[in-house]
C-alpha positions as CSV (number, residue, x, y, z in Angstrom):
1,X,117.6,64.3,8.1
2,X,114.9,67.2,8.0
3,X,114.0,66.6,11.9
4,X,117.3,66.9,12.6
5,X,118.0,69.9,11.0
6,X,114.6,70.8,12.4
7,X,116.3,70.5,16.1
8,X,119.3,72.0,15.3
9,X,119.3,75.7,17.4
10,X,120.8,77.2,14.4
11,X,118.6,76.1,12.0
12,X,116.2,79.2,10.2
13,X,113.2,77.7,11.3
14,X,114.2,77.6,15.5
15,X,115.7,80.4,15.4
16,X,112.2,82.6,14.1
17,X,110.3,80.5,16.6
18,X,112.9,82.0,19.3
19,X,112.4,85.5,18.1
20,X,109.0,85.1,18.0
21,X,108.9,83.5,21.3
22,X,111.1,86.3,23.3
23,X,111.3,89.7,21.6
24,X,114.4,91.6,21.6
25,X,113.9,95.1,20.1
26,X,113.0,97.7,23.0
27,X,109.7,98.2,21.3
28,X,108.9,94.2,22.6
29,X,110.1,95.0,25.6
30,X,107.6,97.9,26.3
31,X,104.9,95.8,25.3
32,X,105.8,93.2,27.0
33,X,106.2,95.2,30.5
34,X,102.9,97.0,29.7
35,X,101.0,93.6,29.1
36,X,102.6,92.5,32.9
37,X,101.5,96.0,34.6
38,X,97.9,95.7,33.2
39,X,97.8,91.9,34.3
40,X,99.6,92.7,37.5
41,X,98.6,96.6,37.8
42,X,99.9,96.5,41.7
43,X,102.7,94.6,40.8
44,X,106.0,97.4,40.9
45,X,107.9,97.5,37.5
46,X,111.5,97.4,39.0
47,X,112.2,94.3,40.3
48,X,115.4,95.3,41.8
49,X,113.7,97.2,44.1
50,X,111.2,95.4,45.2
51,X,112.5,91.9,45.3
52,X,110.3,91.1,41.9
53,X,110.3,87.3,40.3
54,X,108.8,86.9,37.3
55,X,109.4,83.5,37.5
56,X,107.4,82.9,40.6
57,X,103.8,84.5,40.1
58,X,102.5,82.9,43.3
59,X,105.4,84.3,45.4
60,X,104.4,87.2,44.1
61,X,101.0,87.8,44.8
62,X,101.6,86.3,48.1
63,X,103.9,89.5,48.6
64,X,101.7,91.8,47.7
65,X,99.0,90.5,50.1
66,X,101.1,90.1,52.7
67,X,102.3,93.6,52.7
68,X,98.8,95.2,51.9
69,X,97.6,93.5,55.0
70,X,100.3,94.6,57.1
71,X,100.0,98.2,56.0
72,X,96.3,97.7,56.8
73,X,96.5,96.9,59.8
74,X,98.9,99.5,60.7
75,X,96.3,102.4,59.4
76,X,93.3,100.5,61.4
77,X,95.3,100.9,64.8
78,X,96.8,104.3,64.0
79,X,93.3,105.1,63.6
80,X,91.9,103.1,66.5
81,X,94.6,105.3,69.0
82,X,93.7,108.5,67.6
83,X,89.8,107.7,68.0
84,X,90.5,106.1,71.8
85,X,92.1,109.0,72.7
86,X,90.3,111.7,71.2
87,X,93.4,113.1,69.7
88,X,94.4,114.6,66.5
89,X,90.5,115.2,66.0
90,X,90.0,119.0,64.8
91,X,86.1,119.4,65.4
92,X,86.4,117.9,69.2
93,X,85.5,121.4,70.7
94,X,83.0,122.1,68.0
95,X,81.3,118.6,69.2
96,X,81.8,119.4,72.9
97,X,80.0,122.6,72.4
98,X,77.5,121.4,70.5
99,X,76.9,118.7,73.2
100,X,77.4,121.3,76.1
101,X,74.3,123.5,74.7
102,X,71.9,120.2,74.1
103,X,72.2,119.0,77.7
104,X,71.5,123.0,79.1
105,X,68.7,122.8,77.2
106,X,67.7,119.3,78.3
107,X,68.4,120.1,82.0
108,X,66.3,123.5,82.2
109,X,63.4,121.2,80.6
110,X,63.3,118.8,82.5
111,X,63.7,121.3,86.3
112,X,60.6,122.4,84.8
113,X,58.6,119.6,84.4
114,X,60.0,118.5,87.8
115,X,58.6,121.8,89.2
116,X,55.5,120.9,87.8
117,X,55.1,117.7,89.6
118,X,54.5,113.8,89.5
119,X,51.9,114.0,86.7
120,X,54.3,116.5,84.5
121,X,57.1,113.9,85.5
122,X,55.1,110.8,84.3
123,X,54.0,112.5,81.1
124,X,57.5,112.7,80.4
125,X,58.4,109.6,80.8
126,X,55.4,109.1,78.8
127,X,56.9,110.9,75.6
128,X,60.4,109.9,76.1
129,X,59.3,106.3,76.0
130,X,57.3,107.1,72.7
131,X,60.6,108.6,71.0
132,X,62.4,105.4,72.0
133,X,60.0,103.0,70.9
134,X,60.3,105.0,67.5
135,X,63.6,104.7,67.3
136,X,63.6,101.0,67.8
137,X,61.0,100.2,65.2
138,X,62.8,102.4,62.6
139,X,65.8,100.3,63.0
140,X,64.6,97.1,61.1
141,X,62.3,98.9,58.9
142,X,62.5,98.0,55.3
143,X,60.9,100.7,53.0
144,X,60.5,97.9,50.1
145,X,58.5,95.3,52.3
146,X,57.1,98.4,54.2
147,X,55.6,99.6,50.5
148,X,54.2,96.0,50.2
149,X,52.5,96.3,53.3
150,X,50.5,99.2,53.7
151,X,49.4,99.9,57.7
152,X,51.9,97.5,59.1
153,X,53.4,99.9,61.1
154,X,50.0,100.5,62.9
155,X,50.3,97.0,64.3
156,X,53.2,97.9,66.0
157,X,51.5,101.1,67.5
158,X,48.7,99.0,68.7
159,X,50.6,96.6,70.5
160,X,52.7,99.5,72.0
161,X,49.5,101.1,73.8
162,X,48.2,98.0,74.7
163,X,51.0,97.3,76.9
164,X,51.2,100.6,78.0
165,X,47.6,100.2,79.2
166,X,48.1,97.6,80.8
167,X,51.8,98.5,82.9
168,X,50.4,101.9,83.6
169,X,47.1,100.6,84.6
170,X,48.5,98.3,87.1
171,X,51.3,101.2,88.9
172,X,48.3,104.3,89.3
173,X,45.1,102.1,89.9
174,X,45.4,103.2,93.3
175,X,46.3,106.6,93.1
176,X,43.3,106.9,90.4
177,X,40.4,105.1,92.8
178,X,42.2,107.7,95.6
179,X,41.4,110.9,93.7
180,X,38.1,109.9,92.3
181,X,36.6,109.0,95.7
182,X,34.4,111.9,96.0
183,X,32.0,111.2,93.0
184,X,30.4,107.8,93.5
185,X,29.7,107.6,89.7
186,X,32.4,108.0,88.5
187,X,34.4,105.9,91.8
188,X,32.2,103.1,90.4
189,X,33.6,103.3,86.7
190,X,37.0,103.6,87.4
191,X,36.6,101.0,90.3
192,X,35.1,98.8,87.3
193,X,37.5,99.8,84.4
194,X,40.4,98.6,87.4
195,X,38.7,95.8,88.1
196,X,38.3,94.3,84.2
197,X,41.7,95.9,82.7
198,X,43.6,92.8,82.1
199,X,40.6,91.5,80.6
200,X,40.3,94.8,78.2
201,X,44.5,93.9,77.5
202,X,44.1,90.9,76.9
203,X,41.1,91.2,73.9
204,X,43.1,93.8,72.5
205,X,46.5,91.8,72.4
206,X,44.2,89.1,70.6
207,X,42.9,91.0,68.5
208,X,46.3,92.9,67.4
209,X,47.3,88.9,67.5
210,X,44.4,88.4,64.5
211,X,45.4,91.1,62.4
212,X,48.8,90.4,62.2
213,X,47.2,86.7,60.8
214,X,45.5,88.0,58.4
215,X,48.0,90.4,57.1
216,X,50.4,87.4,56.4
217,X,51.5,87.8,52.7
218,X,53.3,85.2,50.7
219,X,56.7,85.2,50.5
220,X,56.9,87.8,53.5
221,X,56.3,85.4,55.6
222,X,60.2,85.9,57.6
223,X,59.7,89.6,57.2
224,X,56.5,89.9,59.3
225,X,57.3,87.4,61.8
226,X,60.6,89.4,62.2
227,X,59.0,92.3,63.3
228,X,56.3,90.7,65.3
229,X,59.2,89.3,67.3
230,X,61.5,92.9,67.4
231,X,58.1,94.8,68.3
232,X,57.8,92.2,71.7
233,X,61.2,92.7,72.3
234,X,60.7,96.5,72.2
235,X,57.9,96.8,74.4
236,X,59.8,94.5,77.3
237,X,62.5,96.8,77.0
238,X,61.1,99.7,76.9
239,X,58.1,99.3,79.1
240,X,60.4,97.3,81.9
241,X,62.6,100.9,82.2
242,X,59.6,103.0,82.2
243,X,57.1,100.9,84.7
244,X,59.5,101.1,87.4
245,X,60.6,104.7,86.7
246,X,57.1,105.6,87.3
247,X,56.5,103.6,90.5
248,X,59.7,105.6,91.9
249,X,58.1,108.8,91.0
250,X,54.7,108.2,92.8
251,X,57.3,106.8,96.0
252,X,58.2,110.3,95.9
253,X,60.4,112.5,93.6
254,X,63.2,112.3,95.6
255,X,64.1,108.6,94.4
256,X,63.4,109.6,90.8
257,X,65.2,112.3,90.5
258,X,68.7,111.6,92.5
259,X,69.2,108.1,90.4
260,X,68.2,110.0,87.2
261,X,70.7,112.9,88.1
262,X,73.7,110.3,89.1
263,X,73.6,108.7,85.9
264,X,73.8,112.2,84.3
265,X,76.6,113.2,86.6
266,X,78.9,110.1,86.2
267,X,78.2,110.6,81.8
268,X,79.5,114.3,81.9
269,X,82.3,113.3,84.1
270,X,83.8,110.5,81.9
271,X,83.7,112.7,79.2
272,X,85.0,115.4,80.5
273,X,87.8,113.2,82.4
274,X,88.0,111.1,79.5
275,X,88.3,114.2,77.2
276,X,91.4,115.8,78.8
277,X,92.9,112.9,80.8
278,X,91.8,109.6,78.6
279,X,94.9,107.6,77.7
280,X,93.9,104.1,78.3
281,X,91.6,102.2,76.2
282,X,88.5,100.8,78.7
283,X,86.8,98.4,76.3
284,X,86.7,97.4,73.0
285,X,82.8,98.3,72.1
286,X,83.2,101.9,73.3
287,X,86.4,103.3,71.9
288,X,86.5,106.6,73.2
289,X,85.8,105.1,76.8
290,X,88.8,105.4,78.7
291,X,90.1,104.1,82.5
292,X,90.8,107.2,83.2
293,X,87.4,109.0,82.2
294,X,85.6,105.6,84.3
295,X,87.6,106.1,87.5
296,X,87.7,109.9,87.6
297,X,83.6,109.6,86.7
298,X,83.2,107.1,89.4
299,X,85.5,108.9,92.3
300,X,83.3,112.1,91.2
301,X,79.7,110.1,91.1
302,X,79.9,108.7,94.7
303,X,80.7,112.1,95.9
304,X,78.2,113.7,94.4
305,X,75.5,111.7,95.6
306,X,76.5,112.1,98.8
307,X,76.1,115.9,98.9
308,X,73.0,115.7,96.2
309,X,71.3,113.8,98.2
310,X,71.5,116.3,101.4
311,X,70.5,119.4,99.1
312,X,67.1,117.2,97.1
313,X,66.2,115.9,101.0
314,X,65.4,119.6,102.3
315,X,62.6,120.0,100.1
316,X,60.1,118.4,101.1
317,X,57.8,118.4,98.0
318,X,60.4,115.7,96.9
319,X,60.2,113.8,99.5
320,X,56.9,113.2,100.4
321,X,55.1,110.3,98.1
322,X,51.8,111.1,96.0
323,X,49.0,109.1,96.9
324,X,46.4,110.2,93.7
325,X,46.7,111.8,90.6
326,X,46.6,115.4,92.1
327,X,49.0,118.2,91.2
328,X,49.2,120.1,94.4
329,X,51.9,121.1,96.0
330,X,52.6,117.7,99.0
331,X,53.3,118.4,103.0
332,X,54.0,115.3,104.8
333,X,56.2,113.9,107.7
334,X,59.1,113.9,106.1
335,X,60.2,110.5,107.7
336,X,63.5,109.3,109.8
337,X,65.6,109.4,106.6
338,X,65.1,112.9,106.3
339,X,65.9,114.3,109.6
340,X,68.9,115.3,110.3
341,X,71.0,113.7,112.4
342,X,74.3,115.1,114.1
343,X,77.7,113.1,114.5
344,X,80.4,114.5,117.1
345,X,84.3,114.7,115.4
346,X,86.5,112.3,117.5
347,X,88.1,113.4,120.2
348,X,91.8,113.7,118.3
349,X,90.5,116.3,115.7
350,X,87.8,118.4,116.9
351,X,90.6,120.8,118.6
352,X,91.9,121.2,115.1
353,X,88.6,121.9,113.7
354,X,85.9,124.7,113.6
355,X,83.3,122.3,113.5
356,X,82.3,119.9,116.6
357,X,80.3,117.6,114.5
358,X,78.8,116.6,111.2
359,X,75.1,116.9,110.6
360,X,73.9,114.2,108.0
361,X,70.7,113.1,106.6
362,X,70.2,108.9,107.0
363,X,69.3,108.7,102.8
364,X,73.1,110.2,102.3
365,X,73.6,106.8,103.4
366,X,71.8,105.2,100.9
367,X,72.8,107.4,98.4
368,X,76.3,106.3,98.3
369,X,75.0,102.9,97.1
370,X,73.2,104.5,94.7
371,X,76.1,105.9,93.4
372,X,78.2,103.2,93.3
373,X,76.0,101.7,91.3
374,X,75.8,104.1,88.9
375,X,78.9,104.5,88.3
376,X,80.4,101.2,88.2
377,X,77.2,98.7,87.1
378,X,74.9,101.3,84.9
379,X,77.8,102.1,82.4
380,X,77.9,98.4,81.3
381,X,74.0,98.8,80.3
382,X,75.7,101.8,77.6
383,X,78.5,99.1,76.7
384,X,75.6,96.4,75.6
385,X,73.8,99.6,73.5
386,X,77.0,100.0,71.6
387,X,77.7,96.8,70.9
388,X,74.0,97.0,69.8
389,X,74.6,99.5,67.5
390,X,77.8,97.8,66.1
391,X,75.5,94.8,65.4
392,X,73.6,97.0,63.4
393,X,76.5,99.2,61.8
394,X,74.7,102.5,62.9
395,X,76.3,105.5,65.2
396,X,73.4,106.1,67.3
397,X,69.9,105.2,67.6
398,X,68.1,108.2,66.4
399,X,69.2,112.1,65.7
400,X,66.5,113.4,68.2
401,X,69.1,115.1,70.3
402,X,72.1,117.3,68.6
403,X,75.3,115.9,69.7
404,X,73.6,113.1,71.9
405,X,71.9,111.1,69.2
406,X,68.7,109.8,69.9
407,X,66.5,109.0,73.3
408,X,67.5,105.8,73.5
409,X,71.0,107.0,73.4
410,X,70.3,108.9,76.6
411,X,68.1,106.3,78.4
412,X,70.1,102.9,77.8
413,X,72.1,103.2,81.6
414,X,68.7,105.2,83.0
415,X,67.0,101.9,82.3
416,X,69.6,99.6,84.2
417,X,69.6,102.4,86.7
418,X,65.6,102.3,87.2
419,X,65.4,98.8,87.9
420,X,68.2,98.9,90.5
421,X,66.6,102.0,92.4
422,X,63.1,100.4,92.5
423,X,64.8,97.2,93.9
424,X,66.6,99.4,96.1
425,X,64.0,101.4,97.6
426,X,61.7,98.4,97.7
427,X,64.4,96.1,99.6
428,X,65.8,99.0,102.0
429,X,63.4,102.0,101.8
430,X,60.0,101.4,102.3
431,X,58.1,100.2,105.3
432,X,56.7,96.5,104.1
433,X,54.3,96.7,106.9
434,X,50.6,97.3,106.0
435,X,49.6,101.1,107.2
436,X,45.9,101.6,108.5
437,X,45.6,104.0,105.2
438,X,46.3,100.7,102.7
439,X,44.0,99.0,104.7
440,X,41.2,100.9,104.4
441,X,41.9,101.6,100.7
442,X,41.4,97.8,100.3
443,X,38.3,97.9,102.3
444,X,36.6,100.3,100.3
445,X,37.7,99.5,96.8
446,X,36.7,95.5,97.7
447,X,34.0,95.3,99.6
448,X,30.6,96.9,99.3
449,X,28.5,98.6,101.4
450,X,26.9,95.5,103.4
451,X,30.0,94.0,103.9
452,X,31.5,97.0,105.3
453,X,29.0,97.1,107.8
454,X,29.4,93.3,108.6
455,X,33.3,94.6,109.4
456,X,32.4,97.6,111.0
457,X,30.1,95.5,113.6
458,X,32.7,92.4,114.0
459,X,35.7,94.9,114.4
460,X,33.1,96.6,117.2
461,X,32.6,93.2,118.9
462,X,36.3,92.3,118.8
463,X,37.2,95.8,120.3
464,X,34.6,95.4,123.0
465,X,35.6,91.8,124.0
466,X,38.8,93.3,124.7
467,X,38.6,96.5,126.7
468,X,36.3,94.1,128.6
469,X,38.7,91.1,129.3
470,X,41.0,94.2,130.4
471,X,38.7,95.4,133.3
């Protein structure tokens, strides 16, 4: 009898157990609802509004994610048009500015140096390539490990030299036995120092080699071997651009210059199309690239090297290649691709014409592939340093240049461009046959002076036996 006035709904004893279970008074309520908000503090307190069910926690939370993603991803492509377009941004003409002054100032400097010469030129490239390799060994610097390892950045700096002795030692041992000739002393070290530099390289990579080995710590172990790998991969990046830059220089300036200067040209002109015409997305790792900044940059490339390449190929300082380290001022033959030639007008417009014909230079030719090149292949080597840089959640590589970032910001198309040219002008340009100059340079920097004679009296008897058979 007592359970089942126990179960009865209207018995005392229920009926506290219900009003303890579900409070009535508006004071319960508030509590209630203010327990629920702090549980759920994203959770809306009207329900009619919102489509609220307390009864189904999981629907929910499900609701609330659902909508939080969609309004995300709403704000990341608002954001994403606005960036890609260069819209709605209030300090674009401050940045423009800031980037117009930095390049003036980078273009004066560097008319200077070219003024100076080929050595100015390569000392240049010398100090840019410094700056870059900076930059890149920065990037996976740890100060905590670094602070555990004190001089572990001067392993990197040896390494660096030591393959710039040995890339550089390779591209000017010719031009350095050439201007050296005179003194016989000194013709003989540098002839010897030539002769044994990959030997030299090679003891000083081993020993760079050893002390990395015995600076191996415990539990550093990944740290170290991390950088030993990112310093190689550095120095083949860096020193490939630069290597082949410099062997374009001593070909003459000419082929430095113009595939420098496109790659400048067809930079400004995207931006500058891409600033005031850009509607179109181009690619995902460059946001602010646009079709209409790459097309209107590549229409305005191609055409420029044609004409730049006219004006740089009446000087003839920049066309004539450097033989030795010198800094005089060059006279040479300037060569069949920098004589003008002349082409009539068809027959069907020269009446409607001033002109009767067209007077072109031969490397205008060339030029165009030149710029072609750099404006539809050398962009893509700026694509792979963004998505670089996205790899590595950073803006730019350095803070070097205001409004440019840093070196290697400026140089990543120059060094997809500098291979290219050198390939160019080795494929299409220069004469592979063997000059009598070479050939004597080879003579005397291989044979000594009893062998020479041995030459000079076979290349006598040779010469003899044929006037003779002549007669």
């Amino acid at each position: 009898m007592a359970m089942e006035k126990d179960l009865n709904p209207n018995s005392p004893r229920i009926r506290k157990l219900r009003d303890n279970s579900y409070p009535t008074t508006p004071t319960s309520r508030m509590s209630s609802n203010n327990q629920r908000d702090n549980h759920y503090p994203n959770i809306p307190n009207s329900p009619r509004d919102y489509n609220y069910t307390p009864s189904s926690p999981t629907a929910r939370i499900r609701h609330r994610r659902r909508s939080s993603e969609n309004l995300a991803e709403v704000n990341r492509s608002n954001v994403s048009r606005v960036s890609n377009l260069l819209l709605g941004d209030k300090n674009k003409y401050r940045s423009m500015w800031i980037r117009t002054c930095s390049s003036l100032w980078m273009l004066g400097g560097v008319v200077f140096i070219i003024y100076m010469g080929h050595l100015y030129i390569w000392a240049m490239v010398v100090v840019i390539q410094i700056f870059m390799a900076k930059e890149l060994f920065f990037l996976r610097r740890r100060a905590h490990e670094e602070r555990r390892l004190p001089g572990f950045w001067l392993l990197n700096w040896h390494f660096f030299f030591t393959a710039m002795l040995f890339v550089y030692g390779r591209i000017i041992q010719q031009q350095l036995v050439n201007t050296v000739s005179s003194d016989r002393f000194i013709y003989k070290l540098v002839s010897g120092l030539i002769k044994y530099q990959m030997v030299i390289c090679y003891f000083l990579y081993i020993a760079g080699l050893i002390w990395f080995i015995l600076t191996l710590k415990n539990k550093m172990y990944k740290y170290q071997f991390g950088q030993y790998a990112w310093t190689h991969m550095i120095l083949i990046i860096v020193f490939t651009q630069s290597s082949f830059t410099v062997a374009n220089i001593f070909e003459g300036i000419f082929w430095f210059l113009l595939p420098a200067a496109l790659i400048a040209m067809n930079d400004v002109a995207a931006y500058f199309f891409g600033f005031y015409f850009g509607k179109t997305p181009l690619i995902k790792l460059s946001p602010k690239k646009t079709w209409e900044g790459f097309i209107g940059a590549s229409v305005a490339t191609i055409i420029s090297a044609f004409i730049f390449a006219n004006v740089l190929g009446q000087f003839q300082w920049l066309t004539c290649p450097r033989k030795d380290l010198s800094t005089g001022w060059l006279h040479c033959d300037p060569g069949p691709l920098f004589r003008p030639e002349y082409y009539p007008l068809p027959s069907w417009i020269a009446p409607f014409s001033p002109w009767k014909g067209i007077s072109t230079l031969p490397v205008q030719w060339h030029a165009f592939s030149l710029g072609l090149f750099a404006s539809i292949m050398a962009p893509f080597g700026g694509f792979f340093a963004s998505g670089f840089k996205r790899a590595f959640k950073i803006k730019d590589f350095g803070d070097s240049i205001p409004g440019h970032g840093g070196f290697t910001d400026r140089m990543d198309c120059q060094m997809v461009m500098a291979v290219f040219a050198y390939i160019y002008i080795q494929s299409f340009i220069v004469n592979q046959d063997y000059s009598v100059e070479m050939i004597l340079d080879q003579i005397s920097r291989s044979l000594g002076h009893e062998e020479q004679k041995m030459l000079y009296v076979k290349l006598g008897d040779i010469l003899q036996h044929k006037l003779q058979g002549r007669f």
